[in-house]
C-alpha positions as CSV (number, residue, x, y, z in Angstrom):
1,X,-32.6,132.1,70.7
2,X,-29.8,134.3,69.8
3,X,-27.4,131.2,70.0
4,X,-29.2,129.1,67.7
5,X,-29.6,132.2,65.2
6,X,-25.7,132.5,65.5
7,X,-25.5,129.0,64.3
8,X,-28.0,129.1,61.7
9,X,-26.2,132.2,60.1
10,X,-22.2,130.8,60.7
11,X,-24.0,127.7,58.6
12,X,-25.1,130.0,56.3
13,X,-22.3,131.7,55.6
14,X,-20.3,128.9,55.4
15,X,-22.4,126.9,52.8
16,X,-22.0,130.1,50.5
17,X,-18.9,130.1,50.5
18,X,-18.5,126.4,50.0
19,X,-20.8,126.7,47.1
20,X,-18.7,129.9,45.6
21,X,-15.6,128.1,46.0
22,X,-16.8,125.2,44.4
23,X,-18.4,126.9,41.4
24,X,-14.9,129.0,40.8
25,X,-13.0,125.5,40.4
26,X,-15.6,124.1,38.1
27,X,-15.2,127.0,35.7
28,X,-11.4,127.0,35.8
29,X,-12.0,123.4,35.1
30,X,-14.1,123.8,32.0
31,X,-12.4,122.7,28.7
32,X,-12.6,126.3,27.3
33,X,-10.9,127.7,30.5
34,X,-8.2,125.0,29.8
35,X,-7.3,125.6,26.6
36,X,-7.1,129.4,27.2
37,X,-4.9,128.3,30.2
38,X,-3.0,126.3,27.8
39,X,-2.3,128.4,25.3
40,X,-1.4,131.0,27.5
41,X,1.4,128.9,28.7
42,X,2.1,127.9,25.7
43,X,2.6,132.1,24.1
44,X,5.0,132.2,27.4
45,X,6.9,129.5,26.7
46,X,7.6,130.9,23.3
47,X,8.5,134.0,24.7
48,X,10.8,132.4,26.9
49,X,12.5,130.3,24.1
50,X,12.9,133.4,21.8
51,X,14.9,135.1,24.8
52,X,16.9,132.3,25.2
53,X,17.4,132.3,21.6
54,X,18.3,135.7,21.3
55,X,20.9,135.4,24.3
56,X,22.7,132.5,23.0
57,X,23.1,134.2,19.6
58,X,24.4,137.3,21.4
59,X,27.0,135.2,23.4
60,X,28.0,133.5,19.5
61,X,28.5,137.1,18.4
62,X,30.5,137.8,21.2
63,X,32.4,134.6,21.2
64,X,33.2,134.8,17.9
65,X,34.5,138.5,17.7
66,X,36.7,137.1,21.3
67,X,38.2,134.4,19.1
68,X,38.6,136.7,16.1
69,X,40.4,139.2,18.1
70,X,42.7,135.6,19.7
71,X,43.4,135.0,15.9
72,X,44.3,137.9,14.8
73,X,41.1,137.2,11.9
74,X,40.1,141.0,12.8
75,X,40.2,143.1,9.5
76,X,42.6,146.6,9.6
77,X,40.4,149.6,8.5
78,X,42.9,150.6,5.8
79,X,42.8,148.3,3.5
80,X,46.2,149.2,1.9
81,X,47.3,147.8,5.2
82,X,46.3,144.5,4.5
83,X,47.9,144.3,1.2
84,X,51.0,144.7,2.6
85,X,50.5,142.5,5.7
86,X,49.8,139.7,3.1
87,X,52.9,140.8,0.8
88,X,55.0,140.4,3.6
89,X,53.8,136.9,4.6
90,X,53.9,136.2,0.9
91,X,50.4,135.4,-0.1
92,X,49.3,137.9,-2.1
93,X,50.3,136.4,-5.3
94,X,48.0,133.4,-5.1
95,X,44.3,133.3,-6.5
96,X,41.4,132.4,-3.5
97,X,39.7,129.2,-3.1
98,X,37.1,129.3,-5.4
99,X,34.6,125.7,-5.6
100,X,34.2,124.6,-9.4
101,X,30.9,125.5,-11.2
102,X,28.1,123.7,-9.9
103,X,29.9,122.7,-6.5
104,X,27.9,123.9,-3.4
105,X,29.5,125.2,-0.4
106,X,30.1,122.5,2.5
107,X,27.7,124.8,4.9
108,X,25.2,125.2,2.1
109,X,21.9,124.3,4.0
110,X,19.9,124.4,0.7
111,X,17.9,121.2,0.7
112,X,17.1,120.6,-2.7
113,X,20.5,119.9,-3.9
């Protein structure tokens, strides 16, 4: 007797959990459940492309102030120094590069033109 009510609960038992687990992947399954899924993934991904962004645009800033500095492109802070770094080369006479009216910069990303 208590054997076969052993039995008859372990079944029991069993087929509730079966049926629970079941159920569970049948809503996770469900189109709405999918899509929120989805476009959960999809807000992380975004996230995860910003920071990449981000990164590589502080490794061009850094880059660029490291090839600056190689040049020798950084600016002094007195500016009276430069005029007479630039005397001493011997351009300081000449006019700068200016593009003619109604030229557009090479880099210009303007579209419409």
């Amino acid at each position: 007797m208590f054997r076969r009510a052993f039995w008859f609960s372990a079944g029991a038992a069993a087929g509730v959990w079966a049926t629970t687990k079941v159920n569970r992947k049948l809503r996770s399954l469900a189109p709405d459940s999918l899509a929120v899924r989805a476009a959960d993934q999809a807000v992380a991904a975004g996230h995860r492309l910003k920071d990449f962004a981000l990164d590589v645009r502080a490794g061009m800033a850094q880059r660029e102030i490291e090839l600056n500095d190689a040049l020798g492109l950084t600016a002094p802070a007195d500016p009276g120094a430069a005029g007479q770094a630039e005397e001493r080369r011997g351009i300081a006479g000449r006019a700068p590069h200016r593009p003619a009216l109604g030229a557009t910069h090479p880099y210009d990303r303007n579209e419409d033109h």
